[in-house]
NUVEXTI-568585 format. One record per residue: x, y, z of N, C-alpha, C in turn. Coordinates in Angstrom, 2 decimals, padded with zeros to 5 digits. Example, Ala and Ser with C-alpha at 12.3 -4.5 7.8 and 13.67 -1.06 7.14 Angstrom:
REM NUVEXTI-568585
+---------+---------+---------+---------+---------+---------+---------+---------+---------+
!      nx !      ny !      nz !     cax !     cay !     caz !      cx !      cy !      cz !
+---------+---------+---------+---------+---------+---------+---------+---------+---------+
!  013.19 ! -005.69 !  007.80 !  012.30 ! -004.50 !  007.80 !  013.20 ! -003.30 !  007.80 !
!  012.85 ! -002.25 !  007.08 !  013.67 ! -001.06 !  007.14 !  012.90 !  000.03 !  007.87 !
+---------+---------+---------+---------+---------+---------+---------+---------+---------+
//
This chain:
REM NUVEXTI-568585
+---------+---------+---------+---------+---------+---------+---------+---------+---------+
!      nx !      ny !      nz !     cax !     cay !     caz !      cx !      cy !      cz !
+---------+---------+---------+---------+---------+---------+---------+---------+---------+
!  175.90 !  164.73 !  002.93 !  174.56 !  164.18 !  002.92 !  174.14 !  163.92 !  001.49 !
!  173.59 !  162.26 !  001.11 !  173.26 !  162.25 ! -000.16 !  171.67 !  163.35 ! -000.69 !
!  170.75 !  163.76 !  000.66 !  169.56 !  164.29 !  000.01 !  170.42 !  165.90 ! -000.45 !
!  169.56 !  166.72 ! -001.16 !  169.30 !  167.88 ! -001.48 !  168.14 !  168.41 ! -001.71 !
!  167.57 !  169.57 ! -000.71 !  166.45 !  170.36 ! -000.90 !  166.50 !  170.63 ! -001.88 !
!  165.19 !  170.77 ! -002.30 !  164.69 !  171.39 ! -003.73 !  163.65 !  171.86 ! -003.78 !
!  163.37 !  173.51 ! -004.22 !  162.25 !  173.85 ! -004.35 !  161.21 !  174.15 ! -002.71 !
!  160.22 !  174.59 ! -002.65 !  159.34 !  175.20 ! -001.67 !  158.37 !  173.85 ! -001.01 !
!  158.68 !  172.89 ! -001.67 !  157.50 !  171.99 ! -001.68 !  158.37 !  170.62 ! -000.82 !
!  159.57 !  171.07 ! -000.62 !  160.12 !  170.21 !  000.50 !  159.88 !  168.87 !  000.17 !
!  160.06 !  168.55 ! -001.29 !  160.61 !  166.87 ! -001.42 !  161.94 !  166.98 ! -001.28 !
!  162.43 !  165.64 ! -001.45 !  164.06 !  165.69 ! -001.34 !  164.62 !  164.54 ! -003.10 !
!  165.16 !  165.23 ! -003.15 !  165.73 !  164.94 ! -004.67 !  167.26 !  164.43 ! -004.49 !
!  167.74 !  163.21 ! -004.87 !  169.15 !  163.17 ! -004.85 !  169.77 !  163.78 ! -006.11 !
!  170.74 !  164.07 ! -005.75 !  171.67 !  165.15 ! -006.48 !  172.52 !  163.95 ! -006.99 !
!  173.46 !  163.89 ! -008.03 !  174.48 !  163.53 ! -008.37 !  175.55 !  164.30 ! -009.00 !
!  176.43 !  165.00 ! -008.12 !  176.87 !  165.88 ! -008.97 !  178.68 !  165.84 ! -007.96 !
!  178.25 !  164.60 ! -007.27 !  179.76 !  164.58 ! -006.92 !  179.86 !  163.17 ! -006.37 !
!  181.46 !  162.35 ! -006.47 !  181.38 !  161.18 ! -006.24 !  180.68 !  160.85 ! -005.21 !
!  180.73 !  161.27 ! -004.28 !  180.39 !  160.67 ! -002.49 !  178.72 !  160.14 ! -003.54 !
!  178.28 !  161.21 ! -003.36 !  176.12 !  161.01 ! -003.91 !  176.35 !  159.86 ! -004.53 !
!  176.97 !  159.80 ! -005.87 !  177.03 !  158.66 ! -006.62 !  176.92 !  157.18 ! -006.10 !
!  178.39 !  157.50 ! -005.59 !  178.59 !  155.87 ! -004.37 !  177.63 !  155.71 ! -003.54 !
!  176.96 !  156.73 ! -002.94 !  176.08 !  156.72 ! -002.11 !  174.84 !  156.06 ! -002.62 !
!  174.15 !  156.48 ! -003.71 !  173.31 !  155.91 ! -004.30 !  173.79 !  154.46 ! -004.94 !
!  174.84 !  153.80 ! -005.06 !  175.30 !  152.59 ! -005.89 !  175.07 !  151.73 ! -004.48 !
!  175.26 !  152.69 ! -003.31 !  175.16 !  151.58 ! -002.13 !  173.70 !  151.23 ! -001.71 !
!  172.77 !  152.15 ! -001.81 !  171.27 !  152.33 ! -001.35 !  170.90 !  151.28 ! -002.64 !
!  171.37 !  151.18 ! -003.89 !  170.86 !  150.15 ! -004.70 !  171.14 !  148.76 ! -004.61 !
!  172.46 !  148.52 ! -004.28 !  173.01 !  147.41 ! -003.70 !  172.15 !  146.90 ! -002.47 !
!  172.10 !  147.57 ! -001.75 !  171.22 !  147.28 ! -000.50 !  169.89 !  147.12 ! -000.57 !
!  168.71 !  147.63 ! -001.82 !  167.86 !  147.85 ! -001.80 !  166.98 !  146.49 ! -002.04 !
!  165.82 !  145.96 ! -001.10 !  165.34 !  145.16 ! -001.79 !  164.62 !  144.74 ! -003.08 !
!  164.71 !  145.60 ! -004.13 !  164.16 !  145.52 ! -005.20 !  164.99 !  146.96 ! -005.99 !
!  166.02 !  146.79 ! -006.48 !  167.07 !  147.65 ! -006.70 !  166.54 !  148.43 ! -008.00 !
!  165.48 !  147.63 ! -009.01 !  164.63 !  148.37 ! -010.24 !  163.61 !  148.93 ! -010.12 !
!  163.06 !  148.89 ! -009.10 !  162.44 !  149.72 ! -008.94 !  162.79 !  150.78 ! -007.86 !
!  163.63 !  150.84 ! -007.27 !  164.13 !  151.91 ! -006.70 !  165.04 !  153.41 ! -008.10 !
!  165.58 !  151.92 ! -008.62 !  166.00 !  152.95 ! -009.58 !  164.81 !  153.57 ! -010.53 !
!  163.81 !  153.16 ! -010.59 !  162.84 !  153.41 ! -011.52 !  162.53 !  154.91 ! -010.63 !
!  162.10 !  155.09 ! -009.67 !  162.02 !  155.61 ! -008.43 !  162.45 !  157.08 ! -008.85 !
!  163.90 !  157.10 ! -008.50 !  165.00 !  157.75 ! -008.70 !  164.74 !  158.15 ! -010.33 !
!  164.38 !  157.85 ! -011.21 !  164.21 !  157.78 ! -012.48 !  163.26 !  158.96 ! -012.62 !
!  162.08 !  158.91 ! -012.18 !  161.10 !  159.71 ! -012.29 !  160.92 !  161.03 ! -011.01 !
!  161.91 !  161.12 ! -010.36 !  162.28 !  161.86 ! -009.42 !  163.52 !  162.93 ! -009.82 !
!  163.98 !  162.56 ! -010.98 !  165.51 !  162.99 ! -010.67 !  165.84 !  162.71 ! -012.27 !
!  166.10 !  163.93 ! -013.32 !  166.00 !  163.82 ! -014.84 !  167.62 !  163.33 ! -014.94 !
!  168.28 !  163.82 ! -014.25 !  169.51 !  163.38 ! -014.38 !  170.05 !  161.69 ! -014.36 !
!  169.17 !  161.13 ! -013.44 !  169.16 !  159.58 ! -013.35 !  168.42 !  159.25 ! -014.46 !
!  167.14 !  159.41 ! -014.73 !  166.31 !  159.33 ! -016.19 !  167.50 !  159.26 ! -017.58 !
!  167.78 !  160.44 ! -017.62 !  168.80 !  160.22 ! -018.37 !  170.11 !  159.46 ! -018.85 !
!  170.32 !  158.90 ! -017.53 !  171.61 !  158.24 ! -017.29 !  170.86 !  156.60 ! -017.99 !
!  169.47 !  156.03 ! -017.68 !  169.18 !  154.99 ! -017.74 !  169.00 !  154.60 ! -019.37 !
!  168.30 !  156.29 ! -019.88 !  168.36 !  156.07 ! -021.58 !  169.53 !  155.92 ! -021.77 !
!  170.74 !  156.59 ! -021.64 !  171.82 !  156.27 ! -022.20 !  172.35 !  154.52 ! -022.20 !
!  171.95 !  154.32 ! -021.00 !  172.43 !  152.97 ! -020.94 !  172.05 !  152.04 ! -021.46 !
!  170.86 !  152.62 ! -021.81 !  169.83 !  151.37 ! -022.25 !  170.15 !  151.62 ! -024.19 !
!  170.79 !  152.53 ! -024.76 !  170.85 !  153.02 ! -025.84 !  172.25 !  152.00 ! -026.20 !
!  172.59 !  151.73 ! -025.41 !  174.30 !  150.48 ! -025.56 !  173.98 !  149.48 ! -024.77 !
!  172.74 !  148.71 ! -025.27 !  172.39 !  147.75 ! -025.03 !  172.16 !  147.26 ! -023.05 !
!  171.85 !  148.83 ! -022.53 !  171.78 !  147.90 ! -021.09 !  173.84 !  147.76 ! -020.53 !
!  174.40 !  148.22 ! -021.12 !  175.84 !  147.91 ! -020.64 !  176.22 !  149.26 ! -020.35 !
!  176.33 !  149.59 ! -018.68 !  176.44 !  150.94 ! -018.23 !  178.36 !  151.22 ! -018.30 !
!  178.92 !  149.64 ! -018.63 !  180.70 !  150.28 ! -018.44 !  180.51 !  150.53 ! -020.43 !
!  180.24 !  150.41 ! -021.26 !  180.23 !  150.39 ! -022.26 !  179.79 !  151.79 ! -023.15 !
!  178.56 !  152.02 ! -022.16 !  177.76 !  153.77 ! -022.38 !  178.79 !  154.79 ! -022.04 !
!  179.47 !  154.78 ! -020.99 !  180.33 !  155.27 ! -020.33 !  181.73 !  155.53 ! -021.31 !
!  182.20 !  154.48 ! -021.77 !  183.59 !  154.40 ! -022.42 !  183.35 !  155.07 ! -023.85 !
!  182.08 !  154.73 ! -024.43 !  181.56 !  155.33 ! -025.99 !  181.63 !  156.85 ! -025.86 !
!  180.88 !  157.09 ! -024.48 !  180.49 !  158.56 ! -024.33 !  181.72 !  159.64 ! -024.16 !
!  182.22 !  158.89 ! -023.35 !  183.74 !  159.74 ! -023.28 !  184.36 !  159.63 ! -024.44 !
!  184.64 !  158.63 ! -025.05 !  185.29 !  158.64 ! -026.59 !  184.80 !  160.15 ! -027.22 !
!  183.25 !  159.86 ! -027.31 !  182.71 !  161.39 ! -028.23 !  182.70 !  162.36 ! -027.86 !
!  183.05 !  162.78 ! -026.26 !  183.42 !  163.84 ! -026.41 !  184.99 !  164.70 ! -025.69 !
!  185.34 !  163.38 ! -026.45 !  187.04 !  163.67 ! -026.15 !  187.75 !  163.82 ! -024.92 !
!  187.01 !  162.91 ! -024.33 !  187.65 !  162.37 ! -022.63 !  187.97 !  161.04 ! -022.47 !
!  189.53 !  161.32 ! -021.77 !  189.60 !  159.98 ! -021.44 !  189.20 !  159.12 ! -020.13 !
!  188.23 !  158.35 ! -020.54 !  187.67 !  157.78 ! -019.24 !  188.72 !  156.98 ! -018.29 !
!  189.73 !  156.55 ! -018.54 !  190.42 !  156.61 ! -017.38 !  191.05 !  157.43 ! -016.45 !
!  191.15 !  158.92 ! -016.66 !  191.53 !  160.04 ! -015.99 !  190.45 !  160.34 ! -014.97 !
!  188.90 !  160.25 ! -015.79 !  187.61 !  160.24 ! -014.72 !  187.61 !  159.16 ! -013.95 !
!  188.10 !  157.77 ! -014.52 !  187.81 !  156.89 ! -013.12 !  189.19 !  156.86 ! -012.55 !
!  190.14 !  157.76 ! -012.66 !  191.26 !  158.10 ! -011.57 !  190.95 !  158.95 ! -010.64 !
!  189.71 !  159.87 ! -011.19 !  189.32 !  161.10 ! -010.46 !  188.60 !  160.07 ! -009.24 !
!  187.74 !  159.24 ! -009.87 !  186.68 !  158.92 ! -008.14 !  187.80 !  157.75 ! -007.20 !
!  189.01 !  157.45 ! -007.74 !  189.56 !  156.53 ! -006.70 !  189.64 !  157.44 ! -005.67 !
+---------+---------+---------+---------+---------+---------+---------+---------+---------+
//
């Protein structure tokens, strides 16, 4: 299931902390009729997505580019991670 309880107050927060969620959420955006503001959504719901958007937006808006820099610095090779989600 992409939701995860959180907290006493019974919102639901997506998690990203394993491929399935991920894809899961790349599909709900794909599908979404207004995919920026859903992510905006998700943004202010969820620090981990927040975060993901500064980064991206810190390499110009190019999320395969944030990705390849980031692993460079901290000594991962990003093709072993995108062997991991095939």
């Amino acid at each position: 299931m992409m939701q995860n309880q959180r907290g006493n107050s019974g919102s639901n927060q997506i998690g990203i902390n394993n491929k399935n969620n991920a894809f899961g959420i790349i599909g709900m955006l794909k599908n979404a009729k207004n995919p920026n503001m859903m992510l905006q959504q998700l943004a202010s719901s969820n620090p981990v997505v927040a975060n993901t958007i500064n980064l991206v937006n810190q390499y110009g808006g190019n999320p395969q580019k944030a990705f390849y820099e980031e692993a460079k610095k901290r000594g991962i090779d990003p093709n072993q991670i995108l062997g991991m989600l095939k």
